[in-house]
C-alpha positions as CSV (number, residue, x, y, z in Angstrom):
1,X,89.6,91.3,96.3
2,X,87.4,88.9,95.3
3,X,85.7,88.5,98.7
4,X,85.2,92.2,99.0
5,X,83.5,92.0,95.4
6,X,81.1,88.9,97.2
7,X,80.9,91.7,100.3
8,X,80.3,94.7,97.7
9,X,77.3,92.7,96.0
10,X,75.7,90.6,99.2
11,X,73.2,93.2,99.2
12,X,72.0,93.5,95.5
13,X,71.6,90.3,94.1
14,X,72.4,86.4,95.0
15,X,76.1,86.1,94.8
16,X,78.1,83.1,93.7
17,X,81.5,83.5,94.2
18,X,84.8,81.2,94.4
19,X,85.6,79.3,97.6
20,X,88.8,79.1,99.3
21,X,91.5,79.7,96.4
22,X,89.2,77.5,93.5
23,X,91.6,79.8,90.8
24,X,92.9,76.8,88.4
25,X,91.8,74.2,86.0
26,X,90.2,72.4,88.4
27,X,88.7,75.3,90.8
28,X,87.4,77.3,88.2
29,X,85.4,74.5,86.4
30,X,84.0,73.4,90.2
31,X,83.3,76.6,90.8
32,X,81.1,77.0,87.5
33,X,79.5,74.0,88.1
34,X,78.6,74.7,91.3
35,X,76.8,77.4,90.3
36,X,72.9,77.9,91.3
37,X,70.6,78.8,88.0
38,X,68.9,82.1,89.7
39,X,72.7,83.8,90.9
40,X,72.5,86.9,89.8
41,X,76.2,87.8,90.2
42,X,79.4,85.1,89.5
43,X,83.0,86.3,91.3
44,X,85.2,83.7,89.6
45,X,88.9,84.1,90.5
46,X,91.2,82.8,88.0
47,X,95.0,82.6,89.0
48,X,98.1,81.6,87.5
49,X,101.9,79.9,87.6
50,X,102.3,79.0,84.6
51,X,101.9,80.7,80.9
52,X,99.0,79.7,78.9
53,X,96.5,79.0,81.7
54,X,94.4,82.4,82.2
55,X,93.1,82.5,78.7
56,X,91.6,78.7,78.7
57,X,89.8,79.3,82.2
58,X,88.3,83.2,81.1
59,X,86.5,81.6,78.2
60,X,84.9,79.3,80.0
61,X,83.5,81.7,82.6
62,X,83.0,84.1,80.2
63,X,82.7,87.4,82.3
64,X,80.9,90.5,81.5
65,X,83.5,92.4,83.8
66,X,87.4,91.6,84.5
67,X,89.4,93.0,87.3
68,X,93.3,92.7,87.4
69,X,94.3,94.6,91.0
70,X,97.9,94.3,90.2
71,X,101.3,92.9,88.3
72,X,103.7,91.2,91.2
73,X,106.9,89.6,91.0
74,X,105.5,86.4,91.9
75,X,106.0,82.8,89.5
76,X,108.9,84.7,88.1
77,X,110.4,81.3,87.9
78,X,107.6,80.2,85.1
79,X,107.4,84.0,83.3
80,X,111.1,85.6,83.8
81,X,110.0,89.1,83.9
82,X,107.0,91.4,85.1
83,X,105.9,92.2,81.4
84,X,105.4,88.4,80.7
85,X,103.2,88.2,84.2
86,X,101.2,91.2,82.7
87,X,101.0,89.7,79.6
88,X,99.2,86.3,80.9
89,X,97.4,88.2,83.1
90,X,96.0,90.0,80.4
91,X,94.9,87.1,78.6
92,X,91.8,87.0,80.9
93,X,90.3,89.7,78.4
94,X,90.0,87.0,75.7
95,X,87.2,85.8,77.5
96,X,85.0,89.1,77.6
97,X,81.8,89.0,76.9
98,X,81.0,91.5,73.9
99,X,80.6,94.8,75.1
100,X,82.4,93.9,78.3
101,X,84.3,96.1,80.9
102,X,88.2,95.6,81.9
103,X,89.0,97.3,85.0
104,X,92.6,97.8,85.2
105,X,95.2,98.6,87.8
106,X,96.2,102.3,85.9
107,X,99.5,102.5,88.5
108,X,101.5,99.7,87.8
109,X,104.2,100.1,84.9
110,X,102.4,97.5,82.7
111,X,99.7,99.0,82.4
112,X,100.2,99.3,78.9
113,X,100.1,95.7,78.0
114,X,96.8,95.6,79.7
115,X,95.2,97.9,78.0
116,X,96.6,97.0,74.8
117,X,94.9,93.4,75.5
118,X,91.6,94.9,76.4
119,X,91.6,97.1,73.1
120,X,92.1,94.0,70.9
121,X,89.4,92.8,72.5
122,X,87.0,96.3,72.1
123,X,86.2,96.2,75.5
124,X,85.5,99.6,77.6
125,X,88.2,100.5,79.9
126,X,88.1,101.5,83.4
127,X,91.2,102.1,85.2
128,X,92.0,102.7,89.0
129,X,94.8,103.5,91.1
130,X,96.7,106.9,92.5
131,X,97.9,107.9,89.5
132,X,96.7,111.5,87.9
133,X,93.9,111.2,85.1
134,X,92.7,107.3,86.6
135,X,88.8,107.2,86.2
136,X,89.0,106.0,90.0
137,X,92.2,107.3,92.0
138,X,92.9,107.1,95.9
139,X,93.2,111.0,97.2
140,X,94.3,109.7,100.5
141,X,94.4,106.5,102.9
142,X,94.1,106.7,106.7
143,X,95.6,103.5,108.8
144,X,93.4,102.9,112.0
145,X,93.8,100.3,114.3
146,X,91.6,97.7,112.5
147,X,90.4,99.9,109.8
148,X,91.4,101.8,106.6
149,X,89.5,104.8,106.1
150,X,90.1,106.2,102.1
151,X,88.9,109.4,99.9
152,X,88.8,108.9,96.6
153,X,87.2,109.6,93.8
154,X,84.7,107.8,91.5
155,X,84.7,109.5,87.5
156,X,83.9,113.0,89.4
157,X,82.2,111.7,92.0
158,X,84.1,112.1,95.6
159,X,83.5,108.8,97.3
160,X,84.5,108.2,101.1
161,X,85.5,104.3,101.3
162,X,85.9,102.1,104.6
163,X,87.1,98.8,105.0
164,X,87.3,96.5,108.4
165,X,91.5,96.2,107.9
166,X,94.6,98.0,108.3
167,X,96.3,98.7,105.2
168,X,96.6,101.1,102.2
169,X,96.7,98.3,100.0
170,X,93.1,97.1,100.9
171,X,91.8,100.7,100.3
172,X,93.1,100.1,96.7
173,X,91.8,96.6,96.0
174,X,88.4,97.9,97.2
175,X,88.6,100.8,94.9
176,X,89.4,98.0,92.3
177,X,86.0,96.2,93.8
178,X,84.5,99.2,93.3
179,X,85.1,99.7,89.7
180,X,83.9,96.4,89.3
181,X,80.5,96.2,90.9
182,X,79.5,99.8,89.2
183,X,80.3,98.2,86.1
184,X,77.9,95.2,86.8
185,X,75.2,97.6,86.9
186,X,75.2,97.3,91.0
187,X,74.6,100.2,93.0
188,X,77.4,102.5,94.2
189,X,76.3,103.5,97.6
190,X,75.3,100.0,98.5
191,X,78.4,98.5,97.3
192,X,80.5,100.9,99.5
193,X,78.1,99.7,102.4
194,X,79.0,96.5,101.9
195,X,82.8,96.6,101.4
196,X,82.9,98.3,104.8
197,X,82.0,95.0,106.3
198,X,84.6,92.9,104.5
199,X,86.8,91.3,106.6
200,X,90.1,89.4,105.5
201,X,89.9,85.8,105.5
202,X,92.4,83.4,107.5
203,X,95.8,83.9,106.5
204,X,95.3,87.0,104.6
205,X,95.8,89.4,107.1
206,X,92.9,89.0,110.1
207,X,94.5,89.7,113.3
208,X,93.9,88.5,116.9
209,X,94.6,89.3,120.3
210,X,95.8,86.1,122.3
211,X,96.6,85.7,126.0
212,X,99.9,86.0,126.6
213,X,101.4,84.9,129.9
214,X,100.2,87.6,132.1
215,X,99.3,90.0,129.3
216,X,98.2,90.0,125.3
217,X,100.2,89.6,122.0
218,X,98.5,90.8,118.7
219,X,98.9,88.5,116.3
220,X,98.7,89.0,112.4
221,X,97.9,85.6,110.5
222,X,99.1,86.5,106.5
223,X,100.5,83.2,106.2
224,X,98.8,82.1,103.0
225,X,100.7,83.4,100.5
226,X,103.9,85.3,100.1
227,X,106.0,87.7,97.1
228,X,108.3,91.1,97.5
229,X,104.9,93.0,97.0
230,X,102.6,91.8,99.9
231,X,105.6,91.4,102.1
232,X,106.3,94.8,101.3
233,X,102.9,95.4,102.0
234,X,102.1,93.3,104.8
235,X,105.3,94.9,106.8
236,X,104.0,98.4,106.0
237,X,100.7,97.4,108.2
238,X,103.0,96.2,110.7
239,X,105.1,99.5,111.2
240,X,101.8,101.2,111.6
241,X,100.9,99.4,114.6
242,X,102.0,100.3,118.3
243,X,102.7,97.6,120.7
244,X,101.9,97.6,124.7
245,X,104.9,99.0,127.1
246,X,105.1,97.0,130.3
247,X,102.8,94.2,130.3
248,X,105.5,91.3,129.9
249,X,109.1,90.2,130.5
250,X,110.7,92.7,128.5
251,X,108.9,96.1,129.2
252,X,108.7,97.7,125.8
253,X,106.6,95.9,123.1
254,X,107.6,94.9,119.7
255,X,106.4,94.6,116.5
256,X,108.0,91.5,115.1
257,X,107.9,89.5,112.2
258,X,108.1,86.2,111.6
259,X,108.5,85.6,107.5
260,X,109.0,82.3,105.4
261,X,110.0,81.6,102.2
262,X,108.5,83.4,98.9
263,X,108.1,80.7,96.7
264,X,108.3,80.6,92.5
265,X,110.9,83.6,91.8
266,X,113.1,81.7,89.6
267,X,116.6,83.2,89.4
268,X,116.5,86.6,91.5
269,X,114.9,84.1,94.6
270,X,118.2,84.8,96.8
271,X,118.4,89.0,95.7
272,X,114.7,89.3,95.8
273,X,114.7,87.6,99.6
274,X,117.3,90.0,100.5
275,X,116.0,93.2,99.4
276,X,113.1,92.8,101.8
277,X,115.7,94.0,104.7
278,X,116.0,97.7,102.6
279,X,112.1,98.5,102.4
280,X,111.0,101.3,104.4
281,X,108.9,99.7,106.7
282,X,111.7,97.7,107.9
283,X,113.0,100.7,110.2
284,X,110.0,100.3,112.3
285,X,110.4,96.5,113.1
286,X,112.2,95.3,116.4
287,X,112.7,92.0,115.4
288,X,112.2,89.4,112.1
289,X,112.6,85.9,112.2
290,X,113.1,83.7,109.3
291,X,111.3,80.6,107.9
292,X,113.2,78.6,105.6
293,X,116.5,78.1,103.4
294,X,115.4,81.1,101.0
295,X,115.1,83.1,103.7
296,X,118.6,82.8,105.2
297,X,119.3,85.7,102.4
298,X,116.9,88.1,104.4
299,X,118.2,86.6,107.5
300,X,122.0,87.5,106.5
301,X,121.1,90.9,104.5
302,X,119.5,92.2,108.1
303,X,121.5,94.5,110.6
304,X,122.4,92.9,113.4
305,X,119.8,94.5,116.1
306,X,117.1,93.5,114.1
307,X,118.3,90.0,112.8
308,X,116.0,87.3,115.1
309,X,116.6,83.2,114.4
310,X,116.6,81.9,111.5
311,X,115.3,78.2,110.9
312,X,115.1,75.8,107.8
313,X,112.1,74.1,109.3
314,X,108.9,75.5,111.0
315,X,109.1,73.0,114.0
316,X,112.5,74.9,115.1
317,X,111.4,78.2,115.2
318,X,107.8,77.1,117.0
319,X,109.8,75.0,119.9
320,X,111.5,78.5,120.8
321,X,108.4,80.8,120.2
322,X,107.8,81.1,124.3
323,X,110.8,82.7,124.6
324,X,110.7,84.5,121.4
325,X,107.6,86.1,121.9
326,X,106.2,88.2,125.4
327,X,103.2,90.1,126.0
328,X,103.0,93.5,124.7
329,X,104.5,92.5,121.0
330,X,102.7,92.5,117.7
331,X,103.4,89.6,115.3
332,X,103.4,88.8,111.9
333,X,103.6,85.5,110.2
334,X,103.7,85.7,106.4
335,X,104.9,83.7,104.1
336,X,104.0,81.1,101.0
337,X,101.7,79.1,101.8
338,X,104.3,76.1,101.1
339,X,107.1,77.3,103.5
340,X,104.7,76.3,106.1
341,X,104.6,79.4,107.9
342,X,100.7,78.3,108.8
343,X,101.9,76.2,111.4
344,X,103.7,79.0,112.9
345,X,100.2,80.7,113.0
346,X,98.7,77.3,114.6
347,X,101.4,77.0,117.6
348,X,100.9,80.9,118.6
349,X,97.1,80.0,119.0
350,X,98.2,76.9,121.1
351,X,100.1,78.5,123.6
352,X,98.1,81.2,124.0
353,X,95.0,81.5,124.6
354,X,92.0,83.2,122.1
355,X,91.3,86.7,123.5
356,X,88.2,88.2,123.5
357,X,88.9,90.4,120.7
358,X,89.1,89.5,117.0
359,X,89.5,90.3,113.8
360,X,89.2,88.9,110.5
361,X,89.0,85.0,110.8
């Protein structure tokens, strides 16, 4: 999200926004003081794992305008439960400016605590979602291949939204982006114009087409970072897309997922691992293979037709992947970014060879 506020804004100002992942107490100072004295916009990202963090970090940027997309069970281990995530998270209101603007994820069931925090703070509220009575709500989300085309609406204004990536969740964070930029004072048609050519970084969904043997694979690199709700919403991408018939060894593509571990969830680790194999989107994948000894609880939990290998270490899954993989299939990697599941990514590219066709990196 905060690269599609950098896309949103390209076009109205100079932007200055965080590189890479500079979201803690050392990014977030760098990133300040990086800063050139004529930017007219600063996207600072400011992340968490631990309490007490957020609040320190949004006083020093000091933003006119805070975004929070969503409340995740991720770093459960540090907070215990979802409401004290949403409480931290909302802590980044403490830094408002006077007069500022929190825009606010209106769907999630914290959103109470949010709101509360941005109150205490008198800041105006702007919230976004699905939900009935949001000031910005998602009418409807169509998957394309490569693209997520979205109605919505804007206060009363009907807005059609586009962004350069498969996935419902996008067309959500960019309504978040949205929100955001219009509450800058930046323009509304030019900041649709620019979302629309936002991209997904590496590891954050781009995908690829490799040469395969004799034929392609698609491959989806989401291997940066890993809990329940972007696997949930990185398999739900996956289940939209349709493999090629006949081009390899086995005649029938298949979408196929390669997952490792989802790090920091404290106590429920093992359960929350193991409820992945019960989403929805899990009907629609051939195969999953598993990264990692928290992963063994997905890998047990699956039904047999669909349970793939399972390995504790990347280099044992990546010595197989030949066999594992055949043209015609569409992969996924995902995983936390310590479980390693980048090197997955890394070998894939090694074996085959870059297509001609790209997307995201």
């Amino acid at each position: 999200t905060k690269e599609m506020l950098r896309a949103a804004l390209s076009a109205q100002g100079r932007v200055h926004a965080s590189a890479a992942s500079y979201n803690n107490h050392w990014g977030v100072p760098l990133t300040l003081a990086r800063m050139p004295r004529e930017t007219d916009y600063a996207v600072i990202e400011i992340g968490m794992n631990h309490p007490g963090e957020i609040a320190p970090l949004a006083r020093q940027a000091r933003p006119h305008v805070v975004l929070i997309t969503t409340i995740g069970p991720a770093h459960l281990e540090a907070f215990g439960t979802l409401e004290g995530i949403a409480v931290e998270k909302a802590s980044i209101c403490e830094g408002l400016e006077p007069g500022g603007v929190a825009v606010l994820n209106g769907d999630v069931p914290q959103a109470g605590i949010l709101q509360d925090a941005a109150r205490r703070v008198g800041a105006r509220i702007i919230t976004f979602g699905e939900g009935a009575g949001l000031h910005h709500r998602l009418i409807e989300a169509r998957l394309c291949e490569g693209v997520t085309v979205a109605r919505a609406r804007a206060w009363r204004v009907p807005v059609h939204l586009k962004v350069a990536s498969t996935g419902r969740h996008f067309a959500l964070n960019a309504l978040g982006a949205l929100a955001a930029a219009v509450a800058l004072g930046a323009d509304r048609g030019m900041s649709l114009n620019g979302l629309a050519s936002w991209m997904p970084p590496a590891g954050r969904g781009g995908r690829e087409t490799l040469a395969w043997g004799e034929g392609r694979i698609m491959l989806i690199d989401d291997a940066f970072n890993a809990n329940p709700a972007s696997m949930a919403a990185g398999l739900a991408v996956l289940a939209t897309m349709t493999p090629q018939d006949g081009t390899g060894r086995i005649r029938r593509g298949r979408r196929i997922a390669v997952l490792g571990d989802m790090l920091e969830l404290g106590e429920a680790e093992a359960a929350l691992h193991a409820a992945l194999a019960e989403l929805p989107a899990m009907a629609a994948v051939d195969v999953v293979h598993c990264l990692g000894p928290r992963m063994r609880a997905l890998w047990e939990a699956l039904p047999e037709e669909r349970r793939g290998r399972w390995a504790e270490t990347p280099d044992a899954l990546i010595a197989d992947l030949p066999r594992l993989l055949d043209a015609g299939d569409i992969v996924l990697v995902k995983g936390s970014k310590g479980s390693r599941a980048s090197l997955i990514v890394d070998a894939i590219r090694r074996i085959g060879q870059r297509g001609a066709s790209s997307e995201g990196t």
